[in-house]
Every structure is written in C-alpha cells, then in structure tokens.
N, CA, C and O atoms as CSV, one atom per row, in Angstrom:
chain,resi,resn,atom,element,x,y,z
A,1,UNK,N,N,-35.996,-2.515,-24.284
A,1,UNK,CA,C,-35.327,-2.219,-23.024
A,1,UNK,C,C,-34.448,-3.414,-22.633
A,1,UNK,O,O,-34.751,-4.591,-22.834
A,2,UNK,N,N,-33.523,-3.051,-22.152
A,2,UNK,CA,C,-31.859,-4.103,-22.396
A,2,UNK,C,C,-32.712,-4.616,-20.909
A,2,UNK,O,O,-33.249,-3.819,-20.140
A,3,UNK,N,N,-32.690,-5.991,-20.739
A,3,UNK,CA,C,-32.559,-7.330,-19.190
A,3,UNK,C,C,-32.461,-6.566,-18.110
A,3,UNK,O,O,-31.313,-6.123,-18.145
A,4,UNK,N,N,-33.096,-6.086,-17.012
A,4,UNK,CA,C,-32.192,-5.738,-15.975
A,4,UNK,C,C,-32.014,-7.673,-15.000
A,4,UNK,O,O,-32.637,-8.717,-14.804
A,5,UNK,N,N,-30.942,-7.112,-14.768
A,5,UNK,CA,C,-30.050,-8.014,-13.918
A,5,UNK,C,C,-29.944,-7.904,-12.146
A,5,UNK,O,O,-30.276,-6.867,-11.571
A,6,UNK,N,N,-29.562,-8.823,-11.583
A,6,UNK,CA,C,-29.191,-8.208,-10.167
A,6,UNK,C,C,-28.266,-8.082,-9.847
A,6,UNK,O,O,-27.453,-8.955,-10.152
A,7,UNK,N,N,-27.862,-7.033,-9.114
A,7,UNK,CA,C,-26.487,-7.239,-8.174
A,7,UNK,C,C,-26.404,-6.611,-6.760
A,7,UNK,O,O,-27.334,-6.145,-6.102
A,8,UNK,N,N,-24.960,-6.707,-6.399
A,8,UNK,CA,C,-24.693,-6.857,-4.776
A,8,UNK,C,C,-23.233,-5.591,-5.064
A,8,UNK,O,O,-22.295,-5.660,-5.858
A,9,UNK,N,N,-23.601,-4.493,-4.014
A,9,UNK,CA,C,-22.405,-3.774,-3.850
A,9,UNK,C,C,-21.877,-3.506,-2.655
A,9,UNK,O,O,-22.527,-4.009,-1.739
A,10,UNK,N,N,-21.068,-2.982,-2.372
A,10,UNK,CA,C,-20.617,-2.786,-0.835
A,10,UNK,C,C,-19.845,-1.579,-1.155
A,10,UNK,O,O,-19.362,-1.531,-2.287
A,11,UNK,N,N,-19.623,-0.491,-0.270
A,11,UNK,CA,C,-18.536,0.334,-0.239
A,11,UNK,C,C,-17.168,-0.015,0.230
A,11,UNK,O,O,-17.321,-0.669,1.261
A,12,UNK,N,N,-15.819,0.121,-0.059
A,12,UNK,CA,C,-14.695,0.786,0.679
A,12,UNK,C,C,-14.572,1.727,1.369
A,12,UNK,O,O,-14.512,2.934,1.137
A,13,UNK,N,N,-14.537,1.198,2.159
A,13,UNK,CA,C,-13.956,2.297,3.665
A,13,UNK,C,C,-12.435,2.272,3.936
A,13,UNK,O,O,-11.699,1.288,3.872
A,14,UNK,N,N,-12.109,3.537,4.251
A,14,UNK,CA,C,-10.695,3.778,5.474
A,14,UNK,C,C,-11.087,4.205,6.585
A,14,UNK,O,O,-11.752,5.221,6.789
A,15,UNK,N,N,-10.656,3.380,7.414
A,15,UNK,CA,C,-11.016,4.228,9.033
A,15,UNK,C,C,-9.846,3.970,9.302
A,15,UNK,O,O,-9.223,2.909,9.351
A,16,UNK,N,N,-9.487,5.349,9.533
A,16,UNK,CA,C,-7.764,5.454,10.151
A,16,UNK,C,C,-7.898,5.052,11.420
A,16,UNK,O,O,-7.297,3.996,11.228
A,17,UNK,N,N,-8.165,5.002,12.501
A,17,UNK,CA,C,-8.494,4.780,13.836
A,17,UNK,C,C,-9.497,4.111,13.927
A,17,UNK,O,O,-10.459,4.875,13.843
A,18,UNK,N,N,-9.940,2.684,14.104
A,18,UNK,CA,C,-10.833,2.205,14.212
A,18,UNK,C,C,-11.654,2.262,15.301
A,18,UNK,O,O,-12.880,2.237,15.198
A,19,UNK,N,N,-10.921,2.354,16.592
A,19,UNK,CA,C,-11.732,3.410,18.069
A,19,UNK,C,C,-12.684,4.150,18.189
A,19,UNK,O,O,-13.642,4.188,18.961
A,20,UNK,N,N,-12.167,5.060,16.913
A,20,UNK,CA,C,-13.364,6.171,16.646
A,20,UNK,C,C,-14.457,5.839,15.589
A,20,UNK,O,O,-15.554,6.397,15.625
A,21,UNK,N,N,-14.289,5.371,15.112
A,21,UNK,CA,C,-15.179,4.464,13.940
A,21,UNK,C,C,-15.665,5.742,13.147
A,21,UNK,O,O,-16.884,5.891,13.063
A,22,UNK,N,N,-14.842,6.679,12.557
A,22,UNK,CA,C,-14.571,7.565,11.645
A,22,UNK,C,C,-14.070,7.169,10.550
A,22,UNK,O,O,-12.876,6.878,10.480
A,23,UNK,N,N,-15.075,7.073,9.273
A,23,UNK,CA,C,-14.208,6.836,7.741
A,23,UNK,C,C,-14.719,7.670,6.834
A,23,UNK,O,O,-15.524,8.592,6.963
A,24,UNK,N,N,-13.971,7.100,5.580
A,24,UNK,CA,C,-14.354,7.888,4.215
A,24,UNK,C,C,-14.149,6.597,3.199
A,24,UNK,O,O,-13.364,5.654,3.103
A,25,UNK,N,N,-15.500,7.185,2.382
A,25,UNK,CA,C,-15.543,6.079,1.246
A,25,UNK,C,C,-14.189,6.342,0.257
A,25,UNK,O,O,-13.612,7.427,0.184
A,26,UNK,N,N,-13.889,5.388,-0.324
A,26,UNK,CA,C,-12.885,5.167,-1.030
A,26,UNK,C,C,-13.437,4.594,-2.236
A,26,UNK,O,O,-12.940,5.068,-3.258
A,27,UNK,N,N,-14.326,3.705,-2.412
A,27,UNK,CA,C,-14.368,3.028,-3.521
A,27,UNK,C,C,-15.597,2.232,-3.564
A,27,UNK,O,O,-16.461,2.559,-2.751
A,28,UNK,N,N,-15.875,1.148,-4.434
A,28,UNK,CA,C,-17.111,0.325,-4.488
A,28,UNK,C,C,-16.545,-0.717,-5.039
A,28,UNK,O,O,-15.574,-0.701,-5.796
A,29,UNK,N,N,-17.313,-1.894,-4.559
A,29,UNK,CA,C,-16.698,-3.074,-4.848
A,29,UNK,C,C,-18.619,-3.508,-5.578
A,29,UNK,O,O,-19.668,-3.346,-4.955
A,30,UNK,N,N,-18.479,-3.989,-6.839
A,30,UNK,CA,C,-20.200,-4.587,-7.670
A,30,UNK,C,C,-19.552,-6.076,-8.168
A,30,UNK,O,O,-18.590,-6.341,-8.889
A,31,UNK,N,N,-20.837,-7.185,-7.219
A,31,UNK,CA,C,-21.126,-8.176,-8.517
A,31,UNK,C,C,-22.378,-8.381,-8.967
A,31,UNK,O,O,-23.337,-8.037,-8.277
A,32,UNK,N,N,-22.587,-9.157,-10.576
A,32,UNK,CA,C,-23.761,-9.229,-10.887
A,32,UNK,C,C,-22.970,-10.755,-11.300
A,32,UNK,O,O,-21.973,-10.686,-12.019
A,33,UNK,N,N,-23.390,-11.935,-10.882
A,33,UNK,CA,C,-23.808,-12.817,-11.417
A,33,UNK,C,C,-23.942,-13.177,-12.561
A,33,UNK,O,O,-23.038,-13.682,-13.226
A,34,UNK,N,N,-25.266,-12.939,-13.011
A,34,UNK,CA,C,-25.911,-12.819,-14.346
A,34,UNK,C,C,-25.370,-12.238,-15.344
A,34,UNK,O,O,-25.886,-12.327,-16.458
A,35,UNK,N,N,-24.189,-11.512,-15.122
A,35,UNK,CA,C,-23.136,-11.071,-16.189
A,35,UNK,C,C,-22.062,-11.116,-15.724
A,35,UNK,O,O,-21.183,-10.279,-15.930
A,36,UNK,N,N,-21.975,-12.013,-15.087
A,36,UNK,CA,C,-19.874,-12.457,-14.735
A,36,UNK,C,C,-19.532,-11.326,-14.625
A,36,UNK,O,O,-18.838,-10.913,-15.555
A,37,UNK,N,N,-19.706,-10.778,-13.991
A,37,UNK,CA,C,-19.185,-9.373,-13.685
A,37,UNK,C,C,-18.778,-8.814,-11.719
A,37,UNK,O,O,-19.634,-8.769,-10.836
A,38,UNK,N,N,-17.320,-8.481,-11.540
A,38,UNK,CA,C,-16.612,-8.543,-10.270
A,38,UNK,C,C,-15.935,-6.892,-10.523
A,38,UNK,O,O,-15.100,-7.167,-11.384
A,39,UNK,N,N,-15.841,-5.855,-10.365
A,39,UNK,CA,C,-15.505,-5.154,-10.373
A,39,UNK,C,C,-15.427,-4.223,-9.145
A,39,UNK,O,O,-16.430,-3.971,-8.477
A,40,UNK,N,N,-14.115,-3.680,-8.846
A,40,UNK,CA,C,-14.210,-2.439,-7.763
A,40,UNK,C,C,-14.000,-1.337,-8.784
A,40,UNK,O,O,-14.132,-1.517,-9.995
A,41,UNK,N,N,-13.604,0.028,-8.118
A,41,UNK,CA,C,-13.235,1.261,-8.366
A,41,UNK,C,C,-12.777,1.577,-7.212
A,41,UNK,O,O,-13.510,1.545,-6.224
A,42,UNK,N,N,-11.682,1.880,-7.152
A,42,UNK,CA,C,-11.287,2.821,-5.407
A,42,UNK,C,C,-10.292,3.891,-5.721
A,42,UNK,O,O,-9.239,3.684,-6.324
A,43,UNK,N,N,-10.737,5.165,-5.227
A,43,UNK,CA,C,-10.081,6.773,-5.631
A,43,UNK,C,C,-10.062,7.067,-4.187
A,43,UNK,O,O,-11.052,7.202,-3.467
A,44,UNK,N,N,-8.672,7.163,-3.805
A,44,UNK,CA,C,-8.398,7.848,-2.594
A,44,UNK,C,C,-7.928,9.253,-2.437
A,44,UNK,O,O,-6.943,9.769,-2.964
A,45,UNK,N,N,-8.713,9.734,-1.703
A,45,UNK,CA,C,-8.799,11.335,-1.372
A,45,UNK,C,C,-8.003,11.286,-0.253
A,45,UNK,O,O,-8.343,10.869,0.854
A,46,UNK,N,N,-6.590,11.863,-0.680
A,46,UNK,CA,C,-5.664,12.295,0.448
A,46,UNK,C,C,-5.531,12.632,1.606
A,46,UNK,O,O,-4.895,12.238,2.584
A,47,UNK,N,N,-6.520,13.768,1.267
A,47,UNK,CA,C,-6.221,15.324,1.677
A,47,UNK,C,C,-7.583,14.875,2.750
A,47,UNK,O,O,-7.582,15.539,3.787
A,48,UNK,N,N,-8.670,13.901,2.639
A,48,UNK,CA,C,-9.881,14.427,3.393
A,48,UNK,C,C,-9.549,13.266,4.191
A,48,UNK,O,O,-10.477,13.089,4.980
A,49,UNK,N,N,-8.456,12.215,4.374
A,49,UNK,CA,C,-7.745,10.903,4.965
A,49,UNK,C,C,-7.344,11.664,6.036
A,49,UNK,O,O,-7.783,11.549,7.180
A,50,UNK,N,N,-6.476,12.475,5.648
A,50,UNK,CA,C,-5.154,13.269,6.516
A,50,UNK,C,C,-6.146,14.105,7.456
A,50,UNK,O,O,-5.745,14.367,8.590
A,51,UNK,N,N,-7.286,14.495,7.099
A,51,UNK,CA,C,-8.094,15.459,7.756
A,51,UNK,C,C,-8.661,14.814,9.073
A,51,UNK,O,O,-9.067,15.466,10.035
A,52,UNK,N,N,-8.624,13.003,8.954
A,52,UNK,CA,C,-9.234,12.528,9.980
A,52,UNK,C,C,-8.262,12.087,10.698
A,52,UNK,O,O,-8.543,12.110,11.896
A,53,UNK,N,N,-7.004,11.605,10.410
A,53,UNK,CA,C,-5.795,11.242,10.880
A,53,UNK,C,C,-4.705,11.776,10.392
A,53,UNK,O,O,-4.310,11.387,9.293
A,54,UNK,N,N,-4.036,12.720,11.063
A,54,UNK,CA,C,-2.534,13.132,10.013
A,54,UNK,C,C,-1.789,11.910,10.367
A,54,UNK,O,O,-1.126,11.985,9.333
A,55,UNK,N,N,-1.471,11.184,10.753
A,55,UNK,CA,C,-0.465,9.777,11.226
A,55,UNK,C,C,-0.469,9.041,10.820
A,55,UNK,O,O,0.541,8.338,10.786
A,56,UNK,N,N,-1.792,8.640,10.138
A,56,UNK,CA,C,-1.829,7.411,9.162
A,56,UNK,C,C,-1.212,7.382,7.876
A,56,UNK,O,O,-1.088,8.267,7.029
A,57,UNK,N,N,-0.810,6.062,7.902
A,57,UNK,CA,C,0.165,5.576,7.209
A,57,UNK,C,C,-0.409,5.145,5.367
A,57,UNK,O,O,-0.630,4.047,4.858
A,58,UNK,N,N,-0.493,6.548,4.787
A,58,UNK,CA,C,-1.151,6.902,3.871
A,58,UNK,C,C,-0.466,5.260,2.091
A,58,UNK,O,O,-1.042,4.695,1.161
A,59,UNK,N,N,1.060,5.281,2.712
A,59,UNK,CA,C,1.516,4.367,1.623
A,59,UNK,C,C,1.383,2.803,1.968
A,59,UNK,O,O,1.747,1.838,1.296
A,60,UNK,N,N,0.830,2.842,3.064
A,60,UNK,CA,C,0.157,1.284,3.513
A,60,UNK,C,C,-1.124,1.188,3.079
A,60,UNK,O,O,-1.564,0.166,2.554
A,61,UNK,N,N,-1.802,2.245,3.271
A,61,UNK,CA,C,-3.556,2.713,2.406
A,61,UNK,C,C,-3.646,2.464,0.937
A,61,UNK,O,O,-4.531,1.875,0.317
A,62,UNK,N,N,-2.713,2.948,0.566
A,62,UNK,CA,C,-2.594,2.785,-1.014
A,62,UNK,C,C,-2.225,1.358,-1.047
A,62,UNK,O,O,-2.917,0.591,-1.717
A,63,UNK,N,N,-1.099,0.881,-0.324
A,63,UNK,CA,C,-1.094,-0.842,-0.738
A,63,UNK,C,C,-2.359,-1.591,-0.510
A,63,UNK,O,O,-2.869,-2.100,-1.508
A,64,UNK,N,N,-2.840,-1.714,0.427
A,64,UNK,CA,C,-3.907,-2.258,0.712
A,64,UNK,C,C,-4.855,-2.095,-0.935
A,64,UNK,O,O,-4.799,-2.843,-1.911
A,65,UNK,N,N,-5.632,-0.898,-0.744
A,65,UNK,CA,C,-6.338,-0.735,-1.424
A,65,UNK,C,C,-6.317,-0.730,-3.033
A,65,UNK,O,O,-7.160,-0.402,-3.868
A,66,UNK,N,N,-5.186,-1.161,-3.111
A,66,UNK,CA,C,-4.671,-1.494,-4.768
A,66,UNK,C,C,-5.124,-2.895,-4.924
A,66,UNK,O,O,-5.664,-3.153,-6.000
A,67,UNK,N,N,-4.981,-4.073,-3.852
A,67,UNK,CA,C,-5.088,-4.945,-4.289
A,67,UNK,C,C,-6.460,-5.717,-4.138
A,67,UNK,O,O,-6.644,-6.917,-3.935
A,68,UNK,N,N,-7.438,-4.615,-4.304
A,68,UNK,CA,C,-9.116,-5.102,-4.170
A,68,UNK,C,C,-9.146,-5.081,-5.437
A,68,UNK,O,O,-9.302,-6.237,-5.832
A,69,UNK,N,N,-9.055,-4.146,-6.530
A,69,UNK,CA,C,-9.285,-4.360,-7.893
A,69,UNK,C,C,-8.937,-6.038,-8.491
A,69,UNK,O,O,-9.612,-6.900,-9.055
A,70,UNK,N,N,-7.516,-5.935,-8.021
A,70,UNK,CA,C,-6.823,-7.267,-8.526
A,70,UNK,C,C,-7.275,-8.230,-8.020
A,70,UNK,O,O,-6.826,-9.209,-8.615
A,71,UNK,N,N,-7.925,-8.512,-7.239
A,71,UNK,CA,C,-8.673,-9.680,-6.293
A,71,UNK,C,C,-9.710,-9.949,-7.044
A,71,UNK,O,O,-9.945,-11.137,-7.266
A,72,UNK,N,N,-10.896,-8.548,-7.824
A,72,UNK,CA,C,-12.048,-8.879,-8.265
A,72,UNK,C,C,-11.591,-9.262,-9.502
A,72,UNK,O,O,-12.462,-9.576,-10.313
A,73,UNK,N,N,-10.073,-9.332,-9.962
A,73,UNK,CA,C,-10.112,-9.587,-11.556
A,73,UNK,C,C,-9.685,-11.327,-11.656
A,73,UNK,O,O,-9.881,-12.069,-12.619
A,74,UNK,N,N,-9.115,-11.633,-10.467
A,74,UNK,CA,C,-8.870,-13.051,-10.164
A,74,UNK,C,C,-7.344,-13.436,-11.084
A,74,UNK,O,O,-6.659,-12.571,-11.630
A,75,UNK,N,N,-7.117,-14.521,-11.089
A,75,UNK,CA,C,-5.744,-14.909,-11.718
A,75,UNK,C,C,-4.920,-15.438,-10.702
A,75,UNK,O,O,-5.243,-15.750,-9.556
A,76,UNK,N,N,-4.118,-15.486,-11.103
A,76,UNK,CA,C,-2.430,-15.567,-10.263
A,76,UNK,C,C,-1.942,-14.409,-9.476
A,76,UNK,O,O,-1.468,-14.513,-8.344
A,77,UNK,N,N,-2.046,-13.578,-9.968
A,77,UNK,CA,C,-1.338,-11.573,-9.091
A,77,UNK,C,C,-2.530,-11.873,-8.320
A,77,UNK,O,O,-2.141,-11.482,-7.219
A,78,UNK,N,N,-3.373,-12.174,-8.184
A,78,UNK,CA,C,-4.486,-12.037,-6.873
A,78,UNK,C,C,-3.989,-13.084,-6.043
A,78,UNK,O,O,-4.537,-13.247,-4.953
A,79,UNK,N,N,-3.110,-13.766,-6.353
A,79,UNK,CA,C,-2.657,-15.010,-4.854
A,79,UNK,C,C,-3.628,-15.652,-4.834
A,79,UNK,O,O,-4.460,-15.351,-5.690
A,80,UNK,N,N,-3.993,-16.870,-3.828
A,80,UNK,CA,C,-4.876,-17.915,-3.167
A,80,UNK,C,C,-6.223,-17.081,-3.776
A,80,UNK,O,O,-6.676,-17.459,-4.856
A,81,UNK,N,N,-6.835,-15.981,-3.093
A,81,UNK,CA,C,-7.836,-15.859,-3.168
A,81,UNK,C,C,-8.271,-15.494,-4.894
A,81,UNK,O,O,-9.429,-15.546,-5.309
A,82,UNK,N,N,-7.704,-15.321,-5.293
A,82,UNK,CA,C,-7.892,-15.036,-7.077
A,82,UNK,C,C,-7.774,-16.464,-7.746
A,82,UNK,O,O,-7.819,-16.475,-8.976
A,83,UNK,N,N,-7.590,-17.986,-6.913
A,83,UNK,CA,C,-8.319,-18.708,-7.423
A,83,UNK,C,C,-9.620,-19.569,-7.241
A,83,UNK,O,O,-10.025,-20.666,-7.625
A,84,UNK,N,N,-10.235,-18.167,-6.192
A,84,UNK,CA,C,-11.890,-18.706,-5.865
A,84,UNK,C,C,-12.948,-18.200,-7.337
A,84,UNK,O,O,-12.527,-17.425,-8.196
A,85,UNK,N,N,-14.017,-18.680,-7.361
A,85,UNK,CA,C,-14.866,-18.137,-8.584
A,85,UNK,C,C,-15.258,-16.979,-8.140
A,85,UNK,O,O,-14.912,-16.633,-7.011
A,86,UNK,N,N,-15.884,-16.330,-8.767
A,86,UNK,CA,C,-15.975,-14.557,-8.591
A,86,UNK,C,C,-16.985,-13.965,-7.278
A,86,UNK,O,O,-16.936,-13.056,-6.449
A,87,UNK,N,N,-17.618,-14.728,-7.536
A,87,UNK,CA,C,-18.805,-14.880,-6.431
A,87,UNK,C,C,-18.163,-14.936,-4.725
A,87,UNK,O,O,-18.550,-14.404,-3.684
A,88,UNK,N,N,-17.027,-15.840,-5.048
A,88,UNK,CA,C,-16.690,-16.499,-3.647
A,88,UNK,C,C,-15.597,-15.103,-3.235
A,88,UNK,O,O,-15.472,-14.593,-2.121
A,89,UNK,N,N,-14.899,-14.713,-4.505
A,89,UNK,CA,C,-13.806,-13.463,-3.774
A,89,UNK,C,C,-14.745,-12.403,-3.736
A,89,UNK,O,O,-14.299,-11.534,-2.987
A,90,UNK,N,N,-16.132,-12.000,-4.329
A,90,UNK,CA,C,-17.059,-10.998,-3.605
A,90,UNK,C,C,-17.094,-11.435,-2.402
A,90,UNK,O,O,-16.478,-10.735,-1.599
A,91,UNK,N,N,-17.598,-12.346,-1.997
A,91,UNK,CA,C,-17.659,-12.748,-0.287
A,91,UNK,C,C,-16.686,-12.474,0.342
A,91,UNK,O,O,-16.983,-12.005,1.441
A,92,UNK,N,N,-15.489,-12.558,0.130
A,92,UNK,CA,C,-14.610,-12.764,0.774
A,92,UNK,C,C,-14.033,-11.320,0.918
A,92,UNK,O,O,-13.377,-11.123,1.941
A,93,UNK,N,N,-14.173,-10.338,0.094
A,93,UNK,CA,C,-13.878,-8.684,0.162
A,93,UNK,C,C,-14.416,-8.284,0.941
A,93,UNK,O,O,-13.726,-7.810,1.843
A,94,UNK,N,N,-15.719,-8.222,1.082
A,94,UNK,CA,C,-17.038,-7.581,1.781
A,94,UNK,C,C,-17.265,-8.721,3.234
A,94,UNK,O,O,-18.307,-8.577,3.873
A,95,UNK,N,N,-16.537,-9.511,3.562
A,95,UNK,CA,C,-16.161,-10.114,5.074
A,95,UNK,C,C,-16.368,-8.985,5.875
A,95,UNK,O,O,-16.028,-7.973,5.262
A,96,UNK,N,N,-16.835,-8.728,7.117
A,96,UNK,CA,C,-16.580,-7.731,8.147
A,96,UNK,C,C,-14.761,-8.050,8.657
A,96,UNK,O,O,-13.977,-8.998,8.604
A,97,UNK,N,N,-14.752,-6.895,9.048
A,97,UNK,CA,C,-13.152,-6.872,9.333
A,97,UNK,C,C,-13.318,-5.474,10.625
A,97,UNK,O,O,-13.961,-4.458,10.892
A,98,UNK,N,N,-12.329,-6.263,11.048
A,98,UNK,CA,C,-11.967,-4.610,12.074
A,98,UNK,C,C,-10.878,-3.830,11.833
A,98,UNK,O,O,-10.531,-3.085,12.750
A,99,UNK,N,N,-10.115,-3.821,10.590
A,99,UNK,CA,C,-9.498,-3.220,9.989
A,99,UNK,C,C,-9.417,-2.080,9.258
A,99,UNK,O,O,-10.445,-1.824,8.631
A,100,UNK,N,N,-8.205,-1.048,9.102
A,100,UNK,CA,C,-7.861,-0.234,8.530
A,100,UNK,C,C,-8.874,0.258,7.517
A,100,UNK,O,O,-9.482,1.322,7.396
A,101,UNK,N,N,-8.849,-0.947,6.784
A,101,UNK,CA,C,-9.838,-1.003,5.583
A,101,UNK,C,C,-10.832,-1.892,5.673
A,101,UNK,O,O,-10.585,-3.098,5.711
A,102,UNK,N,N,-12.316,-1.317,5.727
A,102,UNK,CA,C,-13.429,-2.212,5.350
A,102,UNK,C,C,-14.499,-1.786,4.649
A,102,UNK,O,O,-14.660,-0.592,4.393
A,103,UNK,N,N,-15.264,-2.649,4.305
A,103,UNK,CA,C,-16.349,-2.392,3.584
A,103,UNK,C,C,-17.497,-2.033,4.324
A,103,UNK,O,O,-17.297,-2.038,5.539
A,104,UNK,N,N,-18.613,-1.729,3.976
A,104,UNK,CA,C,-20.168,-1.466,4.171
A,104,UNK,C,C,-20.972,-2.895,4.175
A,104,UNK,O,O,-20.580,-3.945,3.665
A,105,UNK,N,N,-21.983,-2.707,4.757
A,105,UNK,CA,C,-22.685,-3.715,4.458
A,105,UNK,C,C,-22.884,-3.913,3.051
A,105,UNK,O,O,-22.579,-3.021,2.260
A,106,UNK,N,N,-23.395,-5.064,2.650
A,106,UNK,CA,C,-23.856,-5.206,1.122
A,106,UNK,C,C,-25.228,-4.925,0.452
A,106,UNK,O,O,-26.231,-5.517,0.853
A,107,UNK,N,N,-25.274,-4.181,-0.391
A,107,UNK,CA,C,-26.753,-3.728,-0.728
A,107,UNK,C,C,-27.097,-3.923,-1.867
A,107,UNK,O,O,-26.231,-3.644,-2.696
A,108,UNK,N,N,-28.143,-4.342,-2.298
A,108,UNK,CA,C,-28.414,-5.380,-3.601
A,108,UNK,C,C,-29.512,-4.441,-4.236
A,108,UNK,O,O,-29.916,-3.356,-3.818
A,109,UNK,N,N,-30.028,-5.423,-5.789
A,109,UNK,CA,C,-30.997,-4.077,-6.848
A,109,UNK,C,C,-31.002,-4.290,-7.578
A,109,UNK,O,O,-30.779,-5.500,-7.549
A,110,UNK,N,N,-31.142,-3.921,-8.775
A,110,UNK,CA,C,-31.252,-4.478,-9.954
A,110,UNK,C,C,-30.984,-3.433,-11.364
A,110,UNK,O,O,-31.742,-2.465,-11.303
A,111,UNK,N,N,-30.389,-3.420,-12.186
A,111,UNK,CA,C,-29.793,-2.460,-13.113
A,111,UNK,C,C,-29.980,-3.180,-14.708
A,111,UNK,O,O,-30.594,-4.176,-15.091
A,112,UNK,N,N,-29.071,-2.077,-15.468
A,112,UNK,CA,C,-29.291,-3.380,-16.577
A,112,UNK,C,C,-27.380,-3.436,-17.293
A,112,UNK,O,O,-26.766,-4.239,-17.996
A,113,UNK,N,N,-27.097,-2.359,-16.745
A,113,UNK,CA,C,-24.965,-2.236,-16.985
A,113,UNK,C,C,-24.653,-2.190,-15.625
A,113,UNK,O,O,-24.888,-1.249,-14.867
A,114,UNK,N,N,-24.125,-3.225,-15.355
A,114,UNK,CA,C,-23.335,-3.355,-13.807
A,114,UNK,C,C,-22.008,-2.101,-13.693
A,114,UNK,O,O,-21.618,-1.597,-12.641
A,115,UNK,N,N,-21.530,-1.825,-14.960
A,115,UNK,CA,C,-20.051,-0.873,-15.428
A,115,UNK,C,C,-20.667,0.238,-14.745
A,115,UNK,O,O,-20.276,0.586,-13.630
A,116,UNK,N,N,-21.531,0.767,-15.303
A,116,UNK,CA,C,-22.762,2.101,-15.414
A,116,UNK,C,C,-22.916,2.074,-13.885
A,116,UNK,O,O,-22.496,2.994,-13.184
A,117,UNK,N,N,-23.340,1.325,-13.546
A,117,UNK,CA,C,-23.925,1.688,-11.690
A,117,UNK,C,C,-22.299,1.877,-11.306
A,117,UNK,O,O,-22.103,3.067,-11.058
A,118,UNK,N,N,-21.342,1.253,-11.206
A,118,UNK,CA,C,-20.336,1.287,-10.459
A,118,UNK,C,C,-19.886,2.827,-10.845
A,118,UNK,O,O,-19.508,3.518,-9.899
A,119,UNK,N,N,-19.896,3.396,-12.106
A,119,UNK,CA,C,-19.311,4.515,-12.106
A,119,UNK,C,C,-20.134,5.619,-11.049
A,119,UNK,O,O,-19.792,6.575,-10.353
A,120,UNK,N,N,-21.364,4.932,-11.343
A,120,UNK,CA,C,-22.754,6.022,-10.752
A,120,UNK,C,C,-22.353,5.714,-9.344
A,120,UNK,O,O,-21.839,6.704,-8.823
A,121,UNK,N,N,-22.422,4.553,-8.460
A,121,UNK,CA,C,-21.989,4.807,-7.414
A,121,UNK,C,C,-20.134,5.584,-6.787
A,121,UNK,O,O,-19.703,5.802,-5.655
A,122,UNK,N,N,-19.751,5.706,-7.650
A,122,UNK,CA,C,-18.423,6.043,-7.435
A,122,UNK,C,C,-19.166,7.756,-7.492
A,122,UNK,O,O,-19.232,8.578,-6.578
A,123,UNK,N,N,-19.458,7.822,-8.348
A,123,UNK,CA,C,-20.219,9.412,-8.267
A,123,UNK,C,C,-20.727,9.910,-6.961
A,123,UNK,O,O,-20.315,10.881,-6.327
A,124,UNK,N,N,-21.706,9.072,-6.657
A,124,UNK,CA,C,-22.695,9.802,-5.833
A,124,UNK,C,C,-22.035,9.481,-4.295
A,124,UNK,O,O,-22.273,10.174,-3.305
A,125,UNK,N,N,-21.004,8.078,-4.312
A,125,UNK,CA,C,-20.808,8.232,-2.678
A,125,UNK,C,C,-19.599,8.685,-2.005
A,125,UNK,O,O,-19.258,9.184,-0.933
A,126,UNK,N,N,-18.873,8.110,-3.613
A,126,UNK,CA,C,-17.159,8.553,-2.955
A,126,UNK,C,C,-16.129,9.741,-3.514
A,126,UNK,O,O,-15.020,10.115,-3.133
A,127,UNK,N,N,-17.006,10.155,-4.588
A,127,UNK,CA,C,-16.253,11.517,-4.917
A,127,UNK,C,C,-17.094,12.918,-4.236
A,127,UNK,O,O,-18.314,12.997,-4.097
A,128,UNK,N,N,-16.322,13.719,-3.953
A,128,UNK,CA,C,-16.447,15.078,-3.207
A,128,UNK,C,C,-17.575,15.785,-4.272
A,128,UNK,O,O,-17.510,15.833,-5.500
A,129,UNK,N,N,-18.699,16.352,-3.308
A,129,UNK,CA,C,-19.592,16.926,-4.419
A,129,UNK,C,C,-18.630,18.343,-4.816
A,129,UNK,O,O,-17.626,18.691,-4.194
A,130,UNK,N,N,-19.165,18.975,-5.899
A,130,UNK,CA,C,-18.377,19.507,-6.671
A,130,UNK,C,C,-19.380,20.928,-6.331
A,130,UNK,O,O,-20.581,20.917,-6.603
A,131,UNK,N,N,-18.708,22.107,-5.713
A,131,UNK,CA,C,-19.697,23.024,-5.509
A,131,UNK,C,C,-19.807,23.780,-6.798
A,131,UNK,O,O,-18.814,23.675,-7.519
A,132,UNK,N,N,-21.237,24.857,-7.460
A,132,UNK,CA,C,-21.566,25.046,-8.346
A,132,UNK,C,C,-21.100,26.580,-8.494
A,132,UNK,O,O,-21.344,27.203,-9.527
C-alpha cells in the first residue's frame, strides 16, 4: 500500500454579490507538502453564475480565475507571488478575502495521490451532479 501523505485543500468560490453571500464552487486549490505538490483545478459553470447574477462581469471571472492555476505552478507568469515557495503561495490563495472570488476554509487529511483527490474533489463539489 503506496505512503499516505497529508494535505490541505480549500475550495474556489464566485460570489457575484458579496451582500448576499451567495456562491458556487468553481474549483479546488490541494497542497501536500510531502510531495511538492500545489495544484488547483477551476471549471466555471456559466450558466449556474448567470443564474445568481445576470450582471456579473463573467470575462473579469474568467480573468481572475485563470490566474490561480498559474500562481500554484509558480515562476515568472505568476508575478511577485510565484516567487514564494509553494507552501507560502498556498497561504496566500486561501487568505480570506471579501472578494468576487474566494476560497473556503481549508480542510486537511490524508491520501496517498494528491492528483487523484483533486480530480475526486472537483467531482464531488464543483461539477453538477449528473441526473441518471
């Protein structure tokens, strides 16, 4: 049986109106430490955005939220914060914000493929169940 490891995830949120404190998951942001591993996933659902706000400014959503992937991959295209160590730009994603876009609290566990949970959580929180 392959190591399990620990890690720390948080969701992506959009709350078009932050007043109402109405959102929808968008994505997951996973680190594990123990395998250098920083990864998001974020799939934005249009159609269930527009359902909570038709006004929001759907091509500012998409900018935003493009550049969480690139943040967890670090470098240069991530700016300033893509030259913290991986650990430090997890912190720094999952910050509380009163913004457009935020995350969930962070919720930790233990697995043994950090890849594997992120798809699994992309499954179970932020894609539309699929009726049978």
């Amino acid at each position: 049986m392959p190591d399990l490891c620990s890690y720390d995830y948080a969701m992506v949120r959009v709350v078009p109106r932050v007043e109402r404190e109405e959102f929808i998951n968008v994505g997951v942001i996973v680190s594990c430490v123990e395998r250098d591993f920083l990864d998001a996933r974020i799939e934005l659902d249009e159609a269930r955005l527009i359902a909570l706000d038709h006004t929001v400014d759907i091509t500012a959503v998409r900018n935003h939220l493009a550049s969480i992937p690139v943040i967890c991959r670090g470098g240069p295209q991530a700016g300033p914060i893509g030259r913290l160590k991986p650990r430090e730009r997890f912190h720094w994603l999952v910050a509380p914000r009163s913004t457009i876009i935020q995350t969930s609290r962070v919720h930790l566990g233990r697995c043994t493929d950090p890849a594997a949970l992120l798809e699994r959580l992309m499954q179970t929180m932020v894609r539309a169940v699929q009726s049978k």
